[in-house]
C-alpha positions as CSV (number, residue, x, y, z in Angstrom):
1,X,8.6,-11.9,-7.8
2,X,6.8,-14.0,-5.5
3,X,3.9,-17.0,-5.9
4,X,0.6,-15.3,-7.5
5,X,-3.3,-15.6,-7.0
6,X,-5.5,-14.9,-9.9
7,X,-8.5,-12.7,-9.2
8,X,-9.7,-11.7,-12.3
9,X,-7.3,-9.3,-13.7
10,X,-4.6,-9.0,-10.9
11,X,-2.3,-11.2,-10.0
12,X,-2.0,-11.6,-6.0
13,X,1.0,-12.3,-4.2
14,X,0.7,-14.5,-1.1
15,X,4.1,-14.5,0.6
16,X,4.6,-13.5,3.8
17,X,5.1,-9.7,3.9
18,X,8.8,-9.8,5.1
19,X,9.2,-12.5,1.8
20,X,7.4,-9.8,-0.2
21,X,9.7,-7.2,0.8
22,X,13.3,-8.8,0.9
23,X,12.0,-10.5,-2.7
24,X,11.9,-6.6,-4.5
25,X,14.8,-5.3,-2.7
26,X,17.0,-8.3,-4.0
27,X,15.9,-7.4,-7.9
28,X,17.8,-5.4,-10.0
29,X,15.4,-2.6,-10.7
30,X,12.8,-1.2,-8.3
31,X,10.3,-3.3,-7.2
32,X,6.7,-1.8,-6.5
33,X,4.7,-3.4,-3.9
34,X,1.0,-2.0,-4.1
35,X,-2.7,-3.5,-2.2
36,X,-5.7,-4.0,-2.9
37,X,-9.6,-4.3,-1.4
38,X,-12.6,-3.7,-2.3
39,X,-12.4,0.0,-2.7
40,X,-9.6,0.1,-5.3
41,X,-10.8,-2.8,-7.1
42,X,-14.0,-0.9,-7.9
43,X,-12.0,2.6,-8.7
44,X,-9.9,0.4,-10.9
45,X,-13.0,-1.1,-13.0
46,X,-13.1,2.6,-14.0
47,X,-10.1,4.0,-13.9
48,X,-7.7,2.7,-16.2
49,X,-4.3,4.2,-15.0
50,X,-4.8,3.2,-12.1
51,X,-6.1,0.1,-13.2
52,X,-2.9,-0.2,-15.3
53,X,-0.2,0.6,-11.8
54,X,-2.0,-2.0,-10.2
55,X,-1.5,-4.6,-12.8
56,X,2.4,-3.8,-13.0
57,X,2.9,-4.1,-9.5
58,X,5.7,-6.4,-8.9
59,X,3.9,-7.8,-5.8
60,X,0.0,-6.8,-5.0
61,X,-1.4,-8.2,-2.1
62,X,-5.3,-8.6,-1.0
63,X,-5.6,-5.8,1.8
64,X,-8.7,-6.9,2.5
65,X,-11.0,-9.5,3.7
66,X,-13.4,-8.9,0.7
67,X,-11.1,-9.8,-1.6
68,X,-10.1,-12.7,0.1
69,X,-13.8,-14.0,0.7
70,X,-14.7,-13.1,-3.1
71,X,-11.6,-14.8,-4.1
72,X,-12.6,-18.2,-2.2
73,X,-15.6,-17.9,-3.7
74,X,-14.0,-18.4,-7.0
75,X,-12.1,-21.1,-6.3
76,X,-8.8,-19.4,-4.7
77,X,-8.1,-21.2,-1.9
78,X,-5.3,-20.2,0.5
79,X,-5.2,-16.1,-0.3
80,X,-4.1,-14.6,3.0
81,X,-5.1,-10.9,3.6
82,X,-1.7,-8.7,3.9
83,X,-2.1,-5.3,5.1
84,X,-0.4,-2.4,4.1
85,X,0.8,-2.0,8.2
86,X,1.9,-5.4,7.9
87,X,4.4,-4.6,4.5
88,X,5.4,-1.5,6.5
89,X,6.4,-3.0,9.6
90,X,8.4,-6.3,7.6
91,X,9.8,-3.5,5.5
92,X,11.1,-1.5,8.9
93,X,11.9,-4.7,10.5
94,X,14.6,-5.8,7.5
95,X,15.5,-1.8,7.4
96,X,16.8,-1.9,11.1
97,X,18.6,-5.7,10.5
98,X,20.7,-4.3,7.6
99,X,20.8,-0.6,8.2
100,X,19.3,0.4,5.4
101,X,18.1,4.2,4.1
102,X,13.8,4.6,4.1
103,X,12.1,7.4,2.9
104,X,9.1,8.1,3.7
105,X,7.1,10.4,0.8
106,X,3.9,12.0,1.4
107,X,1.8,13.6,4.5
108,X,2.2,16.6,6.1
109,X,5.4,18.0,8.2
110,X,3.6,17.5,11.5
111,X,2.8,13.4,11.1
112,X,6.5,12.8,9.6
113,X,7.8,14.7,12.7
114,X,5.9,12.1,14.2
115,X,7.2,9.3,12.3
116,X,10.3,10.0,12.1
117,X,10.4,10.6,16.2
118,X,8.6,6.7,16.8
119,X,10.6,5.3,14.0
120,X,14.2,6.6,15.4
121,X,13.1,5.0,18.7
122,X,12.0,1.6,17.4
123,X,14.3,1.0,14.6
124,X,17.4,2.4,15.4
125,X,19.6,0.6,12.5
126,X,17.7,1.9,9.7
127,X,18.0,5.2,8.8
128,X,15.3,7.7,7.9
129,X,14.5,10.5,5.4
130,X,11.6,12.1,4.9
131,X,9.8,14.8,2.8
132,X,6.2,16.1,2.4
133,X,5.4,17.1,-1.6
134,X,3.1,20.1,-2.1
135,X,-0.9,19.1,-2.4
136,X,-1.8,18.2,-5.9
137,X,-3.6,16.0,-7.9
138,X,-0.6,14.3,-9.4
139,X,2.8,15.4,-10.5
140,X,4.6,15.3,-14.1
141,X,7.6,13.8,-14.5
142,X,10.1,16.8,-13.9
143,X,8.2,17.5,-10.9
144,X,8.3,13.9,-9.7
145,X,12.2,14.2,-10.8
146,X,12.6,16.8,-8.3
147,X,10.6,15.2,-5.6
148,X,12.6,12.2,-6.1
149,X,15.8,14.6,-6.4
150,X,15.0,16.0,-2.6
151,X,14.8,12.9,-0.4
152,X,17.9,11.5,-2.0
153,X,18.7,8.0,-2.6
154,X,17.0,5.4,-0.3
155,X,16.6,1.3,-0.3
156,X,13.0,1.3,0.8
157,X,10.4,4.3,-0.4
158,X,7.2,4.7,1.1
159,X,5.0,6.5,-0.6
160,X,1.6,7.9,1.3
161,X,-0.6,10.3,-1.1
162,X,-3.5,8.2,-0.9
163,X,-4.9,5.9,-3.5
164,X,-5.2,6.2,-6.7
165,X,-2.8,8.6,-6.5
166,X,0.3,6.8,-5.1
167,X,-0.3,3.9,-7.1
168,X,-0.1,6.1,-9.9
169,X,3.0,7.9,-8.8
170,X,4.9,4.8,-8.0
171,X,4.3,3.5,-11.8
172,X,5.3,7.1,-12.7
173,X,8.8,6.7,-11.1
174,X,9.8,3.1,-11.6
175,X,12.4,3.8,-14.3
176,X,14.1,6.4,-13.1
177,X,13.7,6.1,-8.7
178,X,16.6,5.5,-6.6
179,X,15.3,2.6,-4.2
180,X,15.0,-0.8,-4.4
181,X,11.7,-1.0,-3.0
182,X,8.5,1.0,-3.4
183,X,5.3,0.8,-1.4
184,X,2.2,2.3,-1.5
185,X,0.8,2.3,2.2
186,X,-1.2,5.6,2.4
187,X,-3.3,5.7,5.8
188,X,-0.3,3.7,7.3
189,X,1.8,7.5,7.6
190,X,-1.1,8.2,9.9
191,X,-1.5,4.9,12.3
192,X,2.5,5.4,12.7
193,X,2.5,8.7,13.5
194,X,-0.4,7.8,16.1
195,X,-3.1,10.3,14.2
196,X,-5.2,8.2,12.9
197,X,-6.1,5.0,15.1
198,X,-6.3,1.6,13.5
199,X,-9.3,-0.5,14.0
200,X,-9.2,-2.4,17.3
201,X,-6.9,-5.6,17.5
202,X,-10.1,-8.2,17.8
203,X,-11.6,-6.3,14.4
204,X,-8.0,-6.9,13.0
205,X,-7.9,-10.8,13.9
206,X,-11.0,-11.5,12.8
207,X,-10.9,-9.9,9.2
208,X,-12.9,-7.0,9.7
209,X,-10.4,-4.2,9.6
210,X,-13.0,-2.7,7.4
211,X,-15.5,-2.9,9.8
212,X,-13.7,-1.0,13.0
213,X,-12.5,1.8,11.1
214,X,-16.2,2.5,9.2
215,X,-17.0,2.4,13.5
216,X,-13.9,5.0,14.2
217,X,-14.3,7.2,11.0
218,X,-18.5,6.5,10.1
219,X,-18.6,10.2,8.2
220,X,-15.7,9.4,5.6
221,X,-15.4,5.7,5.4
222,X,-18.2,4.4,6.5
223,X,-20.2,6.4,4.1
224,X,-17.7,5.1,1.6
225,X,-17.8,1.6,2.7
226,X,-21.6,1.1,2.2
227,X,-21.4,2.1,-1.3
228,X,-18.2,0.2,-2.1
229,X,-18.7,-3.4,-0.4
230,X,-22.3,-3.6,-2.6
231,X,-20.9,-2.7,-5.5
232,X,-17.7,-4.6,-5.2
233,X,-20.1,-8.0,-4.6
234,X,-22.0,-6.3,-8.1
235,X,-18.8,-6.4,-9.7
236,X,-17.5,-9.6,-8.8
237,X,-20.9,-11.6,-10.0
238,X,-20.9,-8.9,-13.2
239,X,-17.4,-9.9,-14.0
240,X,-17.9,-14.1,-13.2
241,X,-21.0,-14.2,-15.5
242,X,-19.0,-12.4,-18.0
């Protein structure tokens, strides 16, 4: 789908995020955009579904500056960082230019009331659907079926559960989904609907997205960042000497 990176195992794409975007709703069957950064890259050393969903993404893209840095490192030179707020807006952006259906999939009630309030107002051409699925650990396929079955046809499907989880779910649904596009953009339900703040715009410019929201949220991810960016530089020099 679009010009790939090589970083060990996964193929990065490096388009801009609108080319990303236009490039799987123009193909035939679904096209599932996912990230990646530090974080996943470690959960996916271990776990191999997820591992697996990653790897058959039609376009993955380095959402974050550690993967970018590790990838230099190695020789890759020219790997942009693409966040997953950056895939949503491109993807809203073509939505409201050729009035197309987006369904958002995930969340609770409350912070799609939100989004679907902020997104009416800002992108008045597309047109939105959304639905929250019941809290579980993962879905089988008749469930998926019916989840699928609920929010109706769309061209763009945004799927917030959290990773691994919507990784995992988009893989689950490729063959039989009716969208065009699928993306996996999880905390991205919450900075929309205004819930969850991202990291301040000068963290943002300067790579270290990471950084501000360990600052805004120390107890969950900055706890979760000090174990992961360690072992992600453990894994990276494991996996080179290899």
């Amino acid at each position: 789908m679009t010009d790939d990176f090589q970083f060990f195992e996964f193929s990065l794409a490096n388009d801009a995020p609108r080319d990303i975007v236009a490039s799987a709703l123009s193909s035939p069957a679904a096209g599932i955009i996912n990230t990646i950064n530090a974080h996943s890259f470690n959960v996916a050393l271990k776990d191999e579904r997820f591992n697996a969903a990653l790897r058959a993404s039609d376009a993955l893209v380095a959402d974050g500056i550690g993967i970018v840095w590790a990838a230099k490192l190695k020789g890759v030179k020219g790997l942009r960082k693409i966040s997953g707020f950056d895939l949503f807006q491109a993807s809203m952006e073509l939505a409201d230019e050729q009035k197309l259906t987006v369904g958002f999939l995930g969340s609770t009630p409350e912070v799609l009331d939100l989004i679907l309030t902020r997104a009416s107002d800002e992108y008045p051409g597309a047109v939105i659907k959304t639905l929250s699925p019941p809290f579980a650990d993962g879905f089988s396929d008749a469930e998926a079926q019916d989840l699928l079955k609920k929010i109706g046809g769309v061209d763009i499907l945004f799927v917030g559960m959290t990773a691994p989880k919507q990784e995992k779910f988009a893989q689950q649904i490729r063959e039989y989904v009716d969208a065009r596009a699928v993306l996996s953009i999880g905390a991205v339900f919450d900075f929309y609907a205004g819930t969850t703040k991202r990291a301040h715009p000068i963290f943002i410019r300067l790579g270290l997205e990471w950084l501000g929201r360990s600052i805004a949220d120390p107890k969950r991810l900055g706890k979760r960042n000090l174990v992961a960016i360690p072992t992600f530089l453990f894994n990276c020099l494991r996996l080179s000497l290899r």
